[in-house]
N, C-alpha and C positions, 0 to 999 in steps of 0.2 A: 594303087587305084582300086586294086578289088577289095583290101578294106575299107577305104574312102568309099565305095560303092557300097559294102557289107553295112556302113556304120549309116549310110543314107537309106539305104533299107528299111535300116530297123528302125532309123526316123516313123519311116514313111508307114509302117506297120504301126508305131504304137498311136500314132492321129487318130482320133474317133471318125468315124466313116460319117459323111454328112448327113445318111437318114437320120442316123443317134444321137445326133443335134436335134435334130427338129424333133426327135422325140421326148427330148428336155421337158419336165412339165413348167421350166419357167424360161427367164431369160440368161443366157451363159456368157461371160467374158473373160477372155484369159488374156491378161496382160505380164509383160515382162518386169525385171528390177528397175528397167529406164523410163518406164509408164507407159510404155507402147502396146496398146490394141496387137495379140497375136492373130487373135482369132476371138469370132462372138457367133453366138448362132443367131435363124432369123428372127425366134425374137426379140433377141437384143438389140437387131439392127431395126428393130420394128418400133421397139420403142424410145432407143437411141439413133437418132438416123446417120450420126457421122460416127460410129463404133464400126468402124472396117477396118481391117485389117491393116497396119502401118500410120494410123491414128496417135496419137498424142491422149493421153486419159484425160490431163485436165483440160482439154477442148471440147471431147464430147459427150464427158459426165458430169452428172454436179458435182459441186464443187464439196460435198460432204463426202462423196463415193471417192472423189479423187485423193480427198487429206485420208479417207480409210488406207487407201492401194498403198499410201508411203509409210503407213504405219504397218501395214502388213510384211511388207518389205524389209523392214529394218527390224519385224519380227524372224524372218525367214533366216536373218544372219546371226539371230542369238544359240543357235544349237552349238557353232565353232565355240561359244565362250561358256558352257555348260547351262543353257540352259533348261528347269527342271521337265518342261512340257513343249520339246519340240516338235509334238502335229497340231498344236492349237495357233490358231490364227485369228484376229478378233474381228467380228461382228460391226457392221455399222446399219446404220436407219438415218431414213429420212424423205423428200416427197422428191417426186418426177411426175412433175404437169399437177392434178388434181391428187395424182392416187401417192400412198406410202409405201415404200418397200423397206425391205429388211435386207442386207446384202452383208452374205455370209464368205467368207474366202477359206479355201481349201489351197494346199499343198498342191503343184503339177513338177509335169516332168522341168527338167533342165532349169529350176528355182525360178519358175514360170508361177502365178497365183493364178488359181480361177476363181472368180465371184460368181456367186451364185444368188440371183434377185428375186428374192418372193415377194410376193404383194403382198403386205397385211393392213391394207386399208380397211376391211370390216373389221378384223381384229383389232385396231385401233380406238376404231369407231364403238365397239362396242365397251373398250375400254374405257374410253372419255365421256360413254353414256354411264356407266356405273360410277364413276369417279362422281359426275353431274350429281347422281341419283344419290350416293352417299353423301354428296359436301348439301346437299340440298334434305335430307334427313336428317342431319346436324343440324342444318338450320333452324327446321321447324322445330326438332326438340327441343333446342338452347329459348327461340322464342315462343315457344309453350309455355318453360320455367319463367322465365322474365315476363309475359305477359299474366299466369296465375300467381305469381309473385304478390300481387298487391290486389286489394280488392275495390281501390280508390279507382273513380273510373277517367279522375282528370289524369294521372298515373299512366292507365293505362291507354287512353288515350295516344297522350305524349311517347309512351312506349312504340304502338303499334307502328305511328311515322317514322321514330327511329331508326326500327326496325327494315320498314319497306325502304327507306331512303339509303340505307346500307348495304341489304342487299339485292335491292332489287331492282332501284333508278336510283335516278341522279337526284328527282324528289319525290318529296312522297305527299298526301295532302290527306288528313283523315277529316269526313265531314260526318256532325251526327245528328242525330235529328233535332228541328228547330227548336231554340227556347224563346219563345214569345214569337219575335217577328226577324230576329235576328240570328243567324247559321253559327253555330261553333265551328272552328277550325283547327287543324295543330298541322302547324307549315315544319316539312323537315326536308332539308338540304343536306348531303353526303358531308359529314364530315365538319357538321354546324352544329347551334343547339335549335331545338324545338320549339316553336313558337306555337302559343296559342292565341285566338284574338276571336272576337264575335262580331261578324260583319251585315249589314241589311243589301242582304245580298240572295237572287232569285238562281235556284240551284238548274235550272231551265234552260239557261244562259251557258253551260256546260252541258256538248251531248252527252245524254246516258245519265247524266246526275241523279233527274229527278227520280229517273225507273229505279237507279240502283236504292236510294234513300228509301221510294216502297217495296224493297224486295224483289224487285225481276229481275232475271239474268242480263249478265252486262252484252252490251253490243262489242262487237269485234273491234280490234286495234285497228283494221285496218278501215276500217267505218268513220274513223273520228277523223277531223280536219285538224291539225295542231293549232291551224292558224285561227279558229272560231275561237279557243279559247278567252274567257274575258280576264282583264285585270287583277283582279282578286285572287281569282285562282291561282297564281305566282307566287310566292316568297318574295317579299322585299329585297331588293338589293340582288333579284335572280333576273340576269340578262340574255342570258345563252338563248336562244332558237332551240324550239322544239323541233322533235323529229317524230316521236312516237306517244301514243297516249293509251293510257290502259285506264277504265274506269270500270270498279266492279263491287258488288255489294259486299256490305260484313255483315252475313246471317248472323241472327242471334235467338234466343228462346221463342220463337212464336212470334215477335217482332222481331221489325229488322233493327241492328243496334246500328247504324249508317255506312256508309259507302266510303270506298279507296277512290284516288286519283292518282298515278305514275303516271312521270314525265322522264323520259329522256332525251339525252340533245344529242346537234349531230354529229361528234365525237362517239356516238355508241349506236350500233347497229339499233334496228326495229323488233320491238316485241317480239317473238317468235309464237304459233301458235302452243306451244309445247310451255314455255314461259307465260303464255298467260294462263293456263292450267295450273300453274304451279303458283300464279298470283292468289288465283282461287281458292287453294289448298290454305296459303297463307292465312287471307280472308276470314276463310272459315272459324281459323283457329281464333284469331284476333275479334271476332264476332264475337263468339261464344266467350270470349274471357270481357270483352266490353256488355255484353250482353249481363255476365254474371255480377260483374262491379254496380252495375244502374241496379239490379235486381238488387243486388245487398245492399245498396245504399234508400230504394224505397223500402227494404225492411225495416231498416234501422232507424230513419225517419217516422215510418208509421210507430213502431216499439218505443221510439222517444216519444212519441206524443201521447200514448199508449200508458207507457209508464210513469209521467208524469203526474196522472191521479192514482198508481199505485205506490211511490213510494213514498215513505212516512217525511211528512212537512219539517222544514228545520225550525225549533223552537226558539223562541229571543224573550227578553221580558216585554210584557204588555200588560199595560195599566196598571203598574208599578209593581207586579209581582211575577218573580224569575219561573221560567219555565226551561228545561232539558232536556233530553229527548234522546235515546240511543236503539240502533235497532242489529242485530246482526242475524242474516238468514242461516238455517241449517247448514247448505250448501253454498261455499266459498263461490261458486261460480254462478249464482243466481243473484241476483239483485231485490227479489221481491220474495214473500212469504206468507206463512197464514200468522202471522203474527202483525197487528196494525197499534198506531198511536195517530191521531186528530188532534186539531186546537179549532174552536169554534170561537172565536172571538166576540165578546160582547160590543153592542154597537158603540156604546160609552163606559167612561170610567165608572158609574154609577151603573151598569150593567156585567151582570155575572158572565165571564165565557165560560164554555163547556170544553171538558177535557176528555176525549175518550182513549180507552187501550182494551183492545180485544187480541183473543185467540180462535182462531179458527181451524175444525180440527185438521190436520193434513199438512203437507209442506208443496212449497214449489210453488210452478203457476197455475194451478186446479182451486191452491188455498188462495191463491192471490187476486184470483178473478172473482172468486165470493167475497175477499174481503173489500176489494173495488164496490162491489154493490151494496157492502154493510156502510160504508162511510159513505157512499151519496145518501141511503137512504138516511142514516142519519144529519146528512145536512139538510137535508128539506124537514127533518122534524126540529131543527132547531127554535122555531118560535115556539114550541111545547117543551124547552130544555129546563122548564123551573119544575115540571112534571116528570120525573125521572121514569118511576113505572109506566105511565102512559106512554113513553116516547119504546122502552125496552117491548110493550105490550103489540104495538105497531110494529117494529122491528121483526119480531115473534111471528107476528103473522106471511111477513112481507116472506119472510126464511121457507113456512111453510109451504107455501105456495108457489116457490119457486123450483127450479129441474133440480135443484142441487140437494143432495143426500147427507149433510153434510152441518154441522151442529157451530156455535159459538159459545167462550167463555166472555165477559167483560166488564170492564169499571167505568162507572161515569162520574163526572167530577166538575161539581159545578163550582168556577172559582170567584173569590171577589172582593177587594180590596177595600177594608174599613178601616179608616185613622191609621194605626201603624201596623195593623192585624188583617190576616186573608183568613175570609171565610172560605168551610171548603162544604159542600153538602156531595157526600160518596154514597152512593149506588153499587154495591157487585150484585152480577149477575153470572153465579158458578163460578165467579174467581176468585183467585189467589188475593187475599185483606190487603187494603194499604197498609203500611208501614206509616207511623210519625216519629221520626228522629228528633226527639229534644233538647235544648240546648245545653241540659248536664248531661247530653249522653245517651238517657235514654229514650230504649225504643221501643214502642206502641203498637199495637196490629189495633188496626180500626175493627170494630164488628158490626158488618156491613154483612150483609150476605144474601142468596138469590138461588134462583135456578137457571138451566139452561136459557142460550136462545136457538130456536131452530130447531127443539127434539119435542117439546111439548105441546099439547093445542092454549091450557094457560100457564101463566110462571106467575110468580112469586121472585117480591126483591122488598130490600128491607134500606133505608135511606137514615146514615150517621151525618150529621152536625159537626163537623170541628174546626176551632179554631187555633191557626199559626201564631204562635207569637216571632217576633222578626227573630231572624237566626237559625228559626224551625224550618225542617222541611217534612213536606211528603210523598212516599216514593210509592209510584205504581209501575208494578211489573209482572213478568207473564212466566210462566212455571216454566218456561227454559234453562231458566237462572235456577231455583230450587231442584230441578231434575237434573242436571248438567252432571253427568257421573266423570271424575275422574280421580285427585288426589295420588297419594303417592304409589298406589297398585292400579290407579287406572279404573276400580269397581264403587268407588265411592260414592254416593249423594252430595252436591253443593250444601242440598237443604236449607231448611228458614232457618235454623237456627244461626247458623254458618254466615248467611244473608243478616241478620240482625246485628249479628257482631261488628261486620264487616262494616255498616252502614253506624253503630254505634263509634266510630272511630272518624265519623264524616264532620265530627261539629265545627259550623263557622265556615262553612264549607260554602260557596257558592252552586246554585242547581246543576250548573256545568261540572264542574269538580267534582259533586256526589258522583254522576252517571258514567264519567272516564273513570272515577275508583271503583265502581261497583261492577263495571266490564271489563274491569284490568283483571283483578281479583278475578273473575267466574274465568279468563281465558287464562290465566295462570293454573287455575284448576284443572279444565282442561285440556292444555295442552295440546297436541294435536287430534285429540280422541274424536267422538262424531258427539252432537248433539242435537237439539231441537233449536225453534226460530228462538231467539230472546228480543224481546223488549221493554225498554222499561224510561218512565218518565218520573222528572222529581219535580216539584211545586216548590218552590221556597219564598217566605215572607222574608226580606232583603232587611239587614240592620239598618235601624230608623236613627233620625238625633231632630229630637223634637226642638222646635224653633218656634218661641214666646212672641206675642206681638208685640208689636213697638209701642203701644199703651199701655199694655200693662195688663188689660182687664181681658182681653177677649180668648180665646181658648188658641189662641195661633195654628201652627200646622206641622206636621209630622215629613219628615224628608229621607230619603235614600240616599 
């Protein structure tokens, strides 16, 4: 008895005294190997209401807490078979009512366990906010890339739906500002492809549309009726009931570039304010990358129409005498230069065209915008084109009096087809001589010659006479070709003479054919090395087979 009593004792001594329960700063449960509640304090029983004493575990915990206690148990019997870390007992988590707890079990007396329940519902919370916060900074990165990816704005358009329809509703609807009288659309459905379509349809008819299309901030989710929306606004073939609506602008450079529409159905909770903030972020981005595609595409528009009167015309025969034509600028990445070639077409065969090739000093678009103004101004003097100096005299002036600082070399070349022979009457002015390639071979420098245009108040030009016979050609071109330094050290002159040869090897040649050989040769010379604009044009009289009348007497006619 009196050890029975000694051993009841010391029970009852090692009990925690019921103040140092309630001192717990959480909730306490000790249950036994059989899952029986020994003992909880009050706030276990506070939050558990059937956690009393003589309890059952899986009656009055959840059911997470309960599958913890049997895992903890069968941890408590592993020390008998060596195992390596017998005070550790495992951890479990999970919710009771609204909030999360963590419930941690410790070792007791008599292979008793106690849990011990902390709440980490803010710690949770504020883990499933960063988690939010980071898969939602992926996002917008990943669709930054994908949206500046392309500069095409139908592209990106179709992207931006994608995008919102993936992650952010069930669809997405981008609308941009109207073309004509009819709306652009790009319908995207989760997990669909992207439609675009152009409908005559009033953006009014959708609240919020028209504000977002002008830039004002969007009305609130909770503002919108799902059921106002009108027909259109849907995806074909989308049936589901709306639940929630987000409409909100996509700022862009100074204009608005147009407005979102999210839809989700009622399978997914309602916008959150937090989630429409973070539509907006989207928005933005998608803005600015649709904003910058429209912008590059009216550059590129304007620049093609633009460039259109600056780069040099493709030549064909016209009124039976070949014409060729090659130009390559200084810099591989520009299109235009201070180097030009013209054809001015005679009205008829029995009228001379006008052939021009200048040099302008300078490269790039500073030489290209003056050479733009040398060949309009020479096409309005074309009814003076039988007057070479007088037309170079007017030019002269035009140069002078204009903002530009800035000088011209050039050839005029008035062409014109007799019997089986091109007349050619040549003009330089400060350039580099024609060449006439003959049909044994040799080759000719016209002596043509002039002064500036653009540096003097008068000039001086001196006008050669010659005539092609078929097979002949003559080649005008611009001291790109002659300066071109490169050869086998790279310091070398192309030079005329080098040019002469070159072009002596051209007989029988088509004017096509000269000007691919003459550009082959000069880019074999140099290489990858740097040089100036080249251009250059070849005149060729085409081999004739003269054809007899069918009399007999009359002088017949000459053919190509």
């Amino acid at each position: 008895m009196a050890s029975t009593e000694g051993i009841s004792v010391t029970r009852t001594q090692r009990r925690p005294r019921p103040d140092l329960w309630e001192l717990a700063p959480c909730p306490v449960i000790v249950a036994d190997e059989a899952g029986t509640v020994v003992e909880a304090n009050p706030a276990a029983t506070l939050l558990l209401a059937g956690a009393l004493p003589g309890a059952r575990m899986p009656d009055v915990v959840p059911a997470w807490l309960a599958r913890g206690h049997e895992e903890a148990v069968a941890h408590t019997r592993l020390p008998a078979r060596g195992s390596p870390d017998p005070g550790s007992l495992p951890s479990v988590s999970g919710r009771i009512s609204a909030q999360s707890y963590a419930a941690h079990a410790t070792r007791g007396r008599d292979e008793l366990v106690v849990w011990w329940l902390v709440d980490d519902t803010d710690r949770r919370r504020a883990e499933e906010a960063l988690a939010t916060e980071r898969e939602r900074t992926r996002f917008l990165a990943e669709a930054s890339n994908i949206l500046l990816a392309s500069l095409n704005s139908d592209r990106c358009m179709l992207a931006t739906a994608r995008l919102a329809a993936q992650y952010l509703a069930d669809v997405a609807i981008v609308v941009t500002p109207t073309s004509g009288r009819k709306l652009p659309l790009a319908h995207a459905v989760a997990g669909q492809d992207v439609t675009r379509t152009l409908i005559a349809a009033d953006p009014a008819q959708v609240p919020g549309l028209s504000e977002a299309l002008q830039g004002f901030p969007p009305a609130p989710s909770r503002w919108i009726d799902p059921a106002t929306l009108p027909d259109w606004i849907l995806p074909s073939g989308f049936t589901g009931p709306i639940r929630s609506v987000v409409v909100t602008p996509l700022p862009g450079h100074g204009v608005p570039a147009g407005a979102m529409v999210l839809l989700r159905g009622t399978d997914r909770s309602e916008f959150s304010e937090n989630e429409e903030v973070f539509a907006r972020l989207f928005a933005a981005r998608a803005g600015a990358a649709l904003s910058a595609s429209r912008l590059y595409s009216e550059q590129s528009a304007i620049t093609r129409t633009l460039m259109r009167d600056l780069l040099p015309p493709r030549l064909r025969r016209l009124h039976g005498v070949e014409f060729a034509g090659g130009y390559r600028p200084a810099d591989a990445s520009e299109r235009v230069g201070g180097d030009f070639y013209d054809i001015h077409p005679g009205s008829t065969d029995t009228e001379a065209s006008l052939v021009v090739l200048g040099d302008v000093c300078g490269k790039g678009l500073d030489a290209a915008i003056l050479t733009g103004k040398i060949r309009n101004t020479l096409q309005a003097l074309t009814p003076m084109a039988e007057d070479h100096e007088r037309m170079l005299q007017l030019l002269n002036g035009a140069l002078l009096t204009s903002h530009h600082a800035r000088f011209a070399t050039m050839v005029l070349a008035s062409v014109q087809r007799t019997e089986n022979q091109v007349r050619l009457r040549l003009t330089s002015a400060g350039h580099p001589s024609p060449l006439v390639l003959h049909t044994d071979g040799g080759v000719e420098e016209v002596p043509t010659h002039g002064t500036l245009i653009g540096a003097l108040d008068t000039i001086e030009a001196h006008t050669v006479e010659v005539m092609l016979d078929p097979g002949e050609t003559c080649l005008l071109y611009t001291d790109g070709f002659t300066e071109a330094r490169g050869g086998p050290l790279g310091d070398e002159l192309f030079g005329e003479e080098r040019l002469k040869r070159a072009l002596s090897h051209c007989t029988d040649m088509p004017a096509e054919a000269v000007v691919e050989r003459v550009q082959m040769l000069a880019s074999q010379w140099l290489r990858n090395g740097a040089h100036d604009d080249m251009a250059v044009v070849a005149i060729t009289a085409p081999l004739t087979t003269h054809l007899s009348a069918v009399n007999g007497h009359t002088r017949g006619r000459y053919t190509a």
